[in-house]
N, C-alpha and C positions, 0 to 999 in steps of 0.2 A: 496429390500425386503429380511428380515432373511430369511432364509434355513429352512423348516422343514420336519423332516422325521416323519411318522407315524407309532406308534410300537402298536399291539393289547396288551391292558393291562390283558387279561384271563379275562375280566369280561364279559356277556351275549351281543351277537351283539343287535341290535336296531330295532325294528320293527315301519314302518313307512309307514301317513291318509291323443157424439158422432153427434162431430158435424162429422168430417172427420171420413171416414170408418176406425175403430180401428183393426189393424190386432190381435191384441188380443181375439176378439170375429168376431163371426158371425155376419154383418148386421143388424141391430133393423126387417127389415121387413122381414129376412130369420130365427130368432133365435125359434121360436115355430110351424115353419112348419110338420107339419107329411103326410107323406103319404099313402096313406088306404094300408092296408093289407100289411105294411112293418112293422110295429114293433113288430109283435106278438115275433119275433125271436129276436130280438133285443135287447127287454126288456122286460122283464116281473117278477111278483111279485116274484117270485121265488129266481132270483136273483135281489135283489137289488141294493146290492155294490158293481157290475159286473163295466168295465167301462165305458159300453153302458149307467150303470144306472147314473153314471155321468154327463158324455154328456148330455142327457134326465135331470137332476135336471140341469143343467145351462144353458139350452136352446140353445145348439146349433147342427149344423146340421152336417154328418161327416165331410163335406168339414171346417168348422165351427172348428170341433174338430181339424182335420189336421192341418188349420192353425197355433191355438193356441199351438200344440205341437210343430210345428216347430220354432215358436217364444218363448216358453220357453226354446228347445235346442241351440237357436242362443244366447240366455241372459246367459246359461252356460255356453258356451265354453268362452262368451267374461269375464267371471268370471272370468272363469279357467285360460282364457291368463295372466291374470291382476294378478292372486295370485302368478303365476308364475314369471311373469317379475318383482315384487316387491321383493319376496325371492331370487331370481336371482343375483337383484341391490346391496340389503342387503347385502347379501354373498360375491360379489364381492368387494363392498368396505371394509370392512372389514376382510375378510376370517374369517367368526366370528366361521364356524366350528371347528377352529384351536387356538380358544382363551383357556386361564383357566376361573374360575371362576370369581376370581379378574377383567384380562382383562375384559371380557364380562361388567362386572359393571362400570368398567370405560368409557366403549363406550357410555354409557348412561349417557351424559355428563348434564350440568346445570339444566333443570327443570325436564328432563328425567330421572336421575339419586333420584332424591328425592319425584318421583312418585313410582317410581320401589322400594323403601327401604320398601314402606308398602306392598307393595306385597309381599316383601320378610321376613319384620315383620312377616305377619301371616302367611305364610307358613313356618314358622321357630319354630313357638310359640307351646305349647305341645296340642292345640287342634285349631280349627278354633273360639270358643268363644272366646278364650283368646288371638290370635292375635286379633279378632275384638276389643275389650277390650282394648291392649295396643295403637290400634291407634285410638278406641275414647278418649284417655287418654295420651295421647302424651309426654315424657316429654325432648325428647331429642332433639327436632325440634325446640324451643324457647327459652332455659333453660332463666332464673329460672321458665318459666309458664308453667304449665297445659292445652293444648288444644285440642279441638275434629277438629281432621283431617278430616275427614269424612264432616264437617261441612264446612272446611274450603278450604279445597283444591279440590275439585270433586273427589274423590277415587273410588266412585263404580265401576267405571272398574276394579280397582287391586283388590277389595273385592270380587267380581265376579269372577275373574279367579284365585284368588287364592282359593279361593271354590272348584273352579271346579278341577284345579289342585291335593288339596289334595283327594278330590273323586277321581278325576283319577288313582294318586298312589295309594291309599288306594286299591282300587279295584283290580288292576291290582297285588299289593304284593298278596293280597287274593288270586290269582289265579297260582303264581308265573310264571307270564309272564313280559319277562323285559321289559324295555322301555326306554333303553340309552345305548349307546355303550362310552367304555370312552377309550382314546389313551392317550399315553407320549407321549408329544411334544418335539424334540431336536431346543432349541431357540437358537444356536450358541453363536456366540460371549465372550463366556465365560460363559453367563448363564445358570442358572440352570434348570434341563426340568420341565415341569407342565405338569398337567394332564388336559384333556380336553375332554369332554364329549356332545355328540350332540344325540340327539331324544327326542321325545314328555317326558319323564320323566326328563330332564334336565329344571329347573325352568325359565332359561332365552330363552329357547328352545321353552318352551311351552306359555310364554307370548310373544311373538316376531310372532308364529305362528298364534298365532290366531286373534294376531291384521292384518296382513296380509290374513289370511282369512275371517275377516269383511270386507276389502276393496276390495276383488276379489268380495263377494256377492255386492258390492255397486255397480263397472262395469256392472253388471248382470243388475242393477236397473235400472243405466242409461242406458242401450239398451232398457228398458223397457219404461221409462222415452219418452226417445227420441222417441220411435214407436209410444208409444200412443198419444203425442203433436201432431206428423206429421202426424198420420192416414195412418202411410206408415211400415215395415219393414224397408225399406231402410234407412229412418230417424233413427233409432236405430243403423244402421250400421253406418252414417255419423257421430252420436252423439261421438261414440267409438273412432271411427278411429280420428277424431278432439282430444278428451282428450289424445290418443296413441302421436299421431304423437306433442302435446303439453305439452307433460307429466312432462316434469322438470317445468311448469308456472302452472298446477292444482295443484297437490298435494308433500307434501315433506316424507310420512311415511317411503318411504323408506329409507330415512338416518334419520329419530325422532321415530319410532315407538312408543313411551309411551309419545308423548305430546296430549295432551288432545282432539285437533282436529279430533287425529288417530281413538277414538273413538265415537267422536261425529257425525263427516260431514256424515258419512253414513247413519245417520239417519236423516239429514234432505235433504239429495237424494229422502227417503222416504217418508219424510212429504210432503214435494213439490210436490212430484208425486200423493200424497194422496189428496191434494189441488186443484193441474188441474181440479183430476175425479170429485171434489164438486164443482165446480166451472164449469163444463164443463155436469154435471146431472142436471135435474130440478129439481126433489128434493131429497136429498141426503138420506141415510136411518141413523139411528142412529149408526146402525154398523161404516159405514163411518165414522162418526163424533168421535168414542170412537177412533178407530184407526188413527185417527189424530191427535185426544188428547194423545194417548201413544207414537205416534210416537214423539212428541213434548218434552216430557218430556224425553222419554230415547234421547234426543239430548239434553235438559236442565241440566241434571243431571251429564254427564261427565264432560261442561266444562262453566267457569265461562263467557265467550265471546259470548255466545248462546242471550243471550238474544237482542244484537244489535243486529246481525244478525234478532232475530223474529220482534227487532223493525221497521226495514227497509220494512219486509214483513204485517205486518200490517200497514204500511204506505202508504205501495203501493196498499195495496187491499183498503184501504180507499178512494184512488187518485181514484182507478176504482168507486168506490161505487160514491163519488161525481160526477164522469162525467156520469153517468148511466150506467154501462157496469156490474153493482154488486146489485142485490135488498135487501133492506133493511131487511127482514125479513131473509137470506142467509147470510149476513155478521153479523146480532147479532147470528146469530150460531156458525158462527165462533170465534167470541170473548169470547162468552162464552166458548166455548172449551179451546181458549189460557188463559183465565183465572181459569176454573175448572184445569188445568194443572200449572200455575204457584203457584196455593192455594197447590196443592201436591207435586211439586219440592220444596218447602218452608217447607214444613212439614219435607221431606224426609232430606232434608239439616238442618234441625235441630234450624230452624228460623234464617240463612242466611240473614241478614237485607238489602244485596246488593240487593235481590231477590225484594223485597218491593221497595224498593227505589229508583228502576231503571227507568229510562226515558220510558220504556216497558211496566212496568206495569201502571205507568200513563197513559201511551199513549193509555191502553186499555181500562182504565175508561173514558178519554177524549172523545174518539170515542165513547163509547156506549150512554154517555150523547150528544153528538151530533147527534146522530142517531133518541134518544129518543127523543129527542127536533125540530126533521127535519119540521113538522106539524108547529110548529112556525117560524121559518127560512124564511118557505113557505110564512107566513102570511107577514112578513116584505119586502121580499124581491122577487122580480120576477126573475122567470128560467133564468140564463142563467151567464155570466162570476163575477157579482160581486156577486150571492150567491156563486160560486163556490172558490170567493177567502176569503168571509167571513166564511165558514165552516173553510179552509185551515189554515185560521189567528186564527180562535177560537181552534184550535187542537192545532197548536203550541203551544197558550200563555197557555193556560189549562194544556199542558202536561209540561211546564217549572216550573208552577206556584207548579200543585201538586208535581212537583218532589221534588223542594225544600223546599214546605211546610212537606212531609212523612220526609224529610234528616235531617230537624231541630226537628221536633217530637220526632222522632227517635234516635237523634245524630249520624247518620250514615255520616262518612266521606270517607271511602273505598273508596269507587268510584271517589272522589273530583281530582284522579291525569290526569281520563280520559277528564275532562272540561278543566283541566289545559293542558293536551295534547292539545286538537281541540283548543283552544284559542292560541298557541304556532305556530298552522300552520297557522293562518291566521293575527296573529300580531308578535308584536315582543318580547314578553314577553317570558320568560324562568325563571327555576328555576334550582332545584338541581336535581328534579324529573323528570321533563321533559325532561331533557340535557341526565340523564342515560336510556329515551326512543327513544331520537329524534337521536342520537347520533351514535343508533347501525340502520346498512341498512334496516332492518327489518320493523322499526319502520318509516322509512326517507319517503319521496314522492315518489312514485314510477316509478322507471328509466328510461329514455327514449329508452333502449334497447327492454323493453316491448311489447312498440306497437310494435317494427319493429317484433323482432320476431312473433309476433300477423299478420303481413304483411307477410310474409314469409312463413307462412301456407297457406294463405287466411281464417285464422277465422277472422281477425278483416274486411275483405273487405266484405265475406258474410252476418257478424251480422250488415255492415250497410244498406247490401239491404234489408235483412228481415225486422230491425226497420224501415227504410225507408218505405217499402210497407205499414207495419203496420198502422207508424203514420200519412201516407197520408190518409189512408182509414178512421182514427179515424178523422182528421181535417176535413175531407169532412161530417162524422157524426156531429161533434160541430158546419161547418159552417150551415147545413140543419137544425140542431137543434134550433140553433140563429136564422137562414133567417124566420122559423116559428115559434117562439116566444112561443117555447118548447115543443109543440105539435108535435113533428116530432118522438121525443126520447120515447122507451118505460117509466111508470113511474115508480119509484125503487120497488114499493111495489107488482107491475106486473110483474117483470122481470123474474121471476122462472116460471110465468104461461105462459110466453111468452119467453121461453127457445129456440125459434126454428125460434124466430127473427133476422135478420142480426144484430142487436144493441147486443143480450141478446149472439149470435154466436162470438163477437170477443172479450169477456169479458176478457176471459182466456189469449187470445195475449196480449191482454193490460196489463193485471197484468205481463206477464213474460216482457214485454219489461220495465215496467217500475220498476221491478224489478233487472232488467241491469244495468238500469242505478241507482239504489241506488247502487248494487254495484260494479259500477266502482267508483261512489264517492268513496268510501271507501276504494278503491286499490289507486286511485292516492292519496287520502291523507296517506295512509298507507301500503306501499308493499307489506307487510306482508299478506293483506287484499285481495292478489289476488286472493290467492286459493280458494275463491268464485266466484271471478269474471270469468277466467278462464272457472273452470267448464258450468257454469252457460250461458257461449260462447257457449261451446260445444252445450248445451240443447238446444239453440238456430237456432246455426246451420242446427239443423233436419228439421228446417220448410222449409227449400229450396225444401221439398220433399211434401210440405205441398198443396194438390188441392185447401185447403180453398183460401192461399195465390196466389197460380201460377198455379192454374188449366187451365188460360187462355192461358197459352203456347202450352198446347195439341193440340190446334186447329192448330197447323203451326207442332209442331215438340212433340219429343217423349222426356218427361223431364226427365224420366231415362237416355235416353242418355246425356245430358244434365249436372245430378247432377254424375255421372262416370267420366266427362271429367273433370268437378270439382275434385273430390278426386284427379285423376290421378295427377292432378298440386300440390294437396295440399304436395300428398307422395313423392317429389321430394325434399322438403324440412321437409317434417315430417321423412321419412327413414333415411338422415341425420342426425334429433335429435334423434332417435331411435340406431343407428349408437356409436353416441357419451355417448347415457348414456351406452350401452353395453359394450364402450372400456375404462370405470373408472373403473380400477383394484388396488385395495391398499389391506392393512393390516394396521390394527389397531395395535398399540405400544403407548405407551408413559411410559418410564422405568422412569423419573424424579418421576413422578408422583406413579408408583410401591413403589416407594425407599421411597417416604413422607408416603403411605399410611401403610407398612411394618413399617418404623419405629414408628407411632403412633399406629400402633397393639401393639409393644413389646416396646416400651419405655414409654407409658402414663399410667394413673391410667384409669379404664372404665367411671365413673366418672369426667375424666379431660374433662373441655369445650372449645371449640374450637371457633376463628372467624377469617373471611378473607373472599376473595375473593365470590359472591355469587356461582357460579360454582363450587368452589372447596371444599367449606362446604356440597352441595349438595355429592359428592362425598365421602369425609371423614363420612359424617353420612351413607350412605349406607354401604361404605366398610369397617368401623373400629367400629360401632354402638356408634360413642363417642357424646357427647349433643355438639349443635351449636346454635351460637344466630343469624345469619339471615343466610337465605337462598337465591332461585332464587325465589320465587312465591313472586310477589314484588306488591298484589292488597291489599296487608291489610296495611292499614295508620301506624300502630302499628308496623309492620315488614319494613315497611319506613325509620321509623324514627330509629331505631332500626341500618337499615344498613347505615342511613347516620353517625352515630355514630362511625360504625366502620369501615369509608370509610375516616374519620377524619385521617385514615395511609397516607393517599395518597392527604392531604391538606398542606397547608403552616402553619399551626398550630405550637404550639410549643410542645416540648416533652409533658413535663409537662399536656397539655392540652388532646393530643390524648393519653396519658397513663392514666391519669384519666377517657377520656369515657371507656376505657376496661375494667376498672376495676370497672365503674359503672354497666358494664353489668356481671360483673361475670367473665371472660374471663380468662383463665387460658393459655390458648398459640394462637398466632397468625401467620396464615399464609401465609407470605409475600411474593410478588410474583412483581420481578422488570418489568416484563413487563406491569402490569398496570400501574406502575410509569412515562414509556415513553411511551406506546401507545397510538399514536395519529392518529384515523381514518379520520381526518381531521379538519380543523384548529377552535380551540376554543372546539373539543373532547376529549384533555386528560385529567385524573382523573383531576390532580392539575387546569386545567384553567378551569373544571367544578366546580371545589368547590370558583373558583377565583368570580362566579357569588351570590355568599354565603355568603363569605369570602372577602368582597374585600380591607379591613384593611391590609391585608396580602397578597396583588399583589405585585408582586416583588420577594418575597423570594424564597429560595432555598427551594421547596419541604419535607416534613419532608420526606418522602419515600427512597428521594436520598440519606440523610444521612444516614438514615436504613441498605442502600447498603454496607453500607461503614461500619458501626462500627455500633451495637447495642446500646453501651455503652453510656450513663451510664441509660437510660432509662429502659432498658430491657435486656433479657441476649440471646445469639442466644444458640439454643442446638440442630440444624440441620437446615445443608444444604447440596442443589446442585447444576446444573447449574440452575436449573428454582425457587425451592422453598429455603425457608429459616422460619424457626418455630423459634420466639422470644416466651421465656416464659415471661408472665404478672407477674411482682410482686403482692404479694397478701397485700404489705404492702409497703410503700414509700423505707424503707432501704433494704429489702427485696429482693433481686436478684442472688441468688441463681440458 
């Protein structure tokens, strides 16, 4: 690790910010009790918005109110832990307090890095219009085209905090109160010191913070989450302690804070918890339902991957609706919500065609036309397993059919690489696209170190007793349901009036387990795909606290004791993962990368266009503001095709051929980087034997990349290098190399 000493630079220091009893509320049959000649004191018109007059408007009683206070203090601190332990991680892996500017943006590497440029676009720009302006009007992101980022890439988080940002400064100069303390850093080695500046008025300060103070509020959610599924407190402590003690398998913010998950999953912590209460009331109020609806869309809005995710969850509530555990008149509530929410993510994205076209929104017309149609289903077919797999058969082919009848309508292709992904894991097909998906771990099946670790807490052996409990109880309802020839099941169009049935009582179970399991599908086809899964264990978890599920224990033993001796086993191996992410201490450096970006500050025209690597164009457009033609965000067919053009450096191509795609794209310098040339994650992943699947006229040859290494000449001219990179300038003309 460099040496650094900290000098104060004189500038201002830093100032630095029912079915099961719901322990959230009181009892249904204690919530509007009064007792004579106690409330004259209590409450009365005088004061209103006293907090007795609160209590009194929510109905509950003090015991009532106690409660809920102490479960909304037990959801802060587990906030507090979590905002904390994230800034912590942050800090420690990187010592980011100790970074310059520069560094700071280079930490924010591939998709990270060209999220955070429009953050930095507008808060750089001479008013907040005129950054919004330059990034609906893009022209450095794509050169030669014109496009609305905003449209394209989920930005409103950076528009948002960069909002808030320049109000904040603004205000704060207004008042001449500072809001950063900046230091000389001594970087040794012969380098030169930098300045470096940490508190809420530093730009990378202030967007790094507050993503980490979303996800401390999400902890809060989940103890909240977890309490109210299990009807316990304790359950909200289990939920936590599960995500703590599994923290590197849920979520990654703490080493990605600006991938687009950072800002979304917290909101469908929300939506889900919003979902149980509708699902879990007989009839919901429409408040309910708006706030489902907003919770849906500010989860839509940040990130382009939302919408599988809702696919999965209107999947599963449909699984429930068909087996009876969901009435029909409660599930087109819901549909209509995820559909008035996907018409205004669509609007708000500026008529995003992915948004239309997506198996999602099919899926939710498919289902309401099935719902609407159930009266006839009925007429055809009698109650029981073959209507249940004719509904199941009619959703599928419905939702396949409309999707790709909207895709051709439309000419929307965007999406065409995620069929070509799921067709790649289950046959043997691959492309050029798929190989630069399936290729990185991310993307691959997901590992078998997984489960163990999954074993090693005990979340994967608890979530199979709670599913286990669950889905014996539901088989015992299907088999009673069948044995009486349908009659036994409440019927859908009852099911809210008969909210306090055992059928209409484990409707909610059902939905979250079979919600599990969509997504575990999802994580074992795609790793990446855990940090749903993961979570979503934890949530599960809680019901081990659950009287609905294992009230029967009581009768013999005390299931507090019970679920403690549990934890105790889990923290034996959870304190250990706790342990280990505490003791990853680094610093961020990468000086190659200083030296490329430094010398394309002071040796290029601002106008020179740049292509290479997706990662490292990401980086050059943030820190040098110079125009690139692909980047990391690899969901537009248009930007595909684009980087497979200029991925042609790293084929068996001839000169001649990969110097003509650069020059069709305008490319003014390229930069080249020998480790993509021989990085091989494993066998049939490196660049050249990806492109061999493309390309296969050309198996055999020497890589153009390798000779690159070696002599530019006579294709292009090199005008920097070092150990890692190397910048070939593009002729703008065949004789041209200059």
């Amino acid at each position: 690790m460099v040496a650094k000493t900290r000098k104060q630079s004189g500038k201002s220091p830093a100032t630095q910010t029912d079915r099961d009893k719901s322990p959230l509320v009181s009892p249904h049959s204690k919530s509007n009790v009064r007792r004579p000649g106690r409330e004259g004191k209590a409450f009365n018109s005088s004061h209103p918005n006293g907090l007795s007059g609160i209590r009194h408007k929510l109905g509950l009683t003090p015991s009532g109110a106690a409660k809920l206070g102490i479960t909304l203090l037990l959801a802060a601190l587990t906030g507090y832990l979590h905002w904390h332990h994230l800034s912590q991680l942050f800090e420690n892996d990187r010592h980011f307090s100790h970074l310059s500017n520069l560094e700071k943006e280079m930490a924010f590497r591939t998709e990270m890095g060209l999220y955070y440029s429009y953050y930095k676009t507008i808060i750089e720009a001479p008013s907040f219009l005129d950054g919004l302006h330059m990034v609906m009007n893009d022209r450095l992101t794509e050169y030669p085209l014109v496009i609305n980022t905003l449209k394209r890439f989920n930005l409103y988080p950076e528009v948002v905090l960069a909002g808030w940002y320049r109000m904040y400064t603004g205000v704060m100069g207004y008042f001449g109160i500072p809001t950063k303390m900046c230091w000389s850093i001594n970087r040794g080695e012969g380098l030169s010191p930098v300045d470096s500046c940490e508190g809420m008025g530093d730009p990378a300060y202030f967007y790094v913070a507050f993503v980490f103070l979303l996800n401390g509020a999400m902890m809060s959610l989940f103890f909240l989450y977890g309490a109210y599924l299990s009807g316990s407190r304790l359950g909200g402590i289990v939920t936590t302690m599960c995500f703590f003690f599994n923290h590197g398998e849920s979520t990654r913010v703490m080493w990605t804070p600006p991938l687009r998950e950072s800002f979304a999953y917290p909101f469908l912590v929300l939506q889900m918890l919003l979902l149980t209460y509708i699902l879990r009331t007989r009839n919901p109020s429409r408040t309910a339902m708006v706030a489902l609806g907003i919770s849906n869309l500010c989860f839509m809005l940040p990130w382009q991957f939302a919408q599988f995710v809702l696919l999965t969850q209107v999947a599963s509530l449909f699984a429930s609706y068909i087996l009876g555990y969901l009435g029909a008149a409660k599930m087109q509530s819901i549909l209509v919500t995820h559909m008035i929410t996907l018409g205004v993510c669509f609007v708000l994205m500026f008529g995003n065609s992915m948004l239309l076209t997506s198996f999602y929104a099919s899926s939710l017309v498919s289902i309401w036309a099935i719902i609407a149609l159930r009266d006839r289903f009925a007429q055809v077919f009698k109650p029981g397993i073959v209507m249940w797999l004719t509904q199941g058969l009619a959703w599928v082919g419905s939702t396949v059919l409309l999707k790709y009848m909207l895709s051709t309508v439309l000419c929307a292709s965007d999406d065409a690489h995620i069929s070509a992904l799921i067709k790649s894991k289950f046959t043997s097909y691959k492309d050029f696209h798929t190989l630069m998906y399936t290729c990185a771990a991310e993307f691959d099946f997901m590992e078998l170190e997984t489960p163990i670790r999954y074993l090693r807490t005990l979340l994967l052996p608890i979530n199979m007793l709670v599913v286990a409990v669950i889905a014996w109880r539901t088989v015992q309802d299907i088999v009673r349901f069948l044995r009486d020839g349908g009659k036994a099941s409440v019927k859908p169009d009852d099911v809210d009036e008969a909210a306090g049935s055992e059928i209409a009582a484990r409707g909610e179970l059902v939905y979250h387990s079979l919600q599990l399991v969509a997504f575990s599908v999802l994580a074992v086809l795609i790793m990446r795909l855990k940090l749903f899964l993961t979570p979503h264990m934890c949530i599960m978890a809680s019901l081990i606290c659950s009287k609905q599920l294992f009230g029967w224990i009581g009768e013999r033993y005390k299931p507090q004791v019970a679920v403690f001796a549990v934890m105790a086993i889990m923290a034996v191996q959870g304190v250990a993962n706790l342990q280990a992410q505490w003791g990853i201490i680094g610093e961020f450096s990468n000086l190659p990368q200083e030296e490329l970006l430094d010398w394309i500050q002071e040796n290029t025209q601002p106008d020179s266009v740049f292509a290479g690597a997706m990662p490292t164009m990401a980086s050059v457009k943030l820190s040098t503001g110079r125009p690139i033609v692909n980047h990391p965000h690899y969901e537009d067919s248009g930007l595909r095709e684009r980087t497979k053009l200029v991925y042609s450096m790293y084929s068996r191509m001839t000169g001649e051929t990969v110097r003509g795609n650069l020059m069709k794209l305008g490319v003014d310098f390229f930069v080249l980087e020998d480790s993509w040339c021989t990085r091989r994650t494993r066998p049939g992943c490196s660049m050249p034997e990806i492109w061999d699947v493309e390309d296969p006229q050309n198996v055999g040859k020497t890589p153009f990349c390798t000779h690159m290494s070696k002599s530019s000449r006579p294709h292009f001219a090199t005008v920097f290098s070092n150990d890692i990179y190397k910048v070939l300038k593009v002729p703008k003309a065949t004789n041209d190399l200059r």
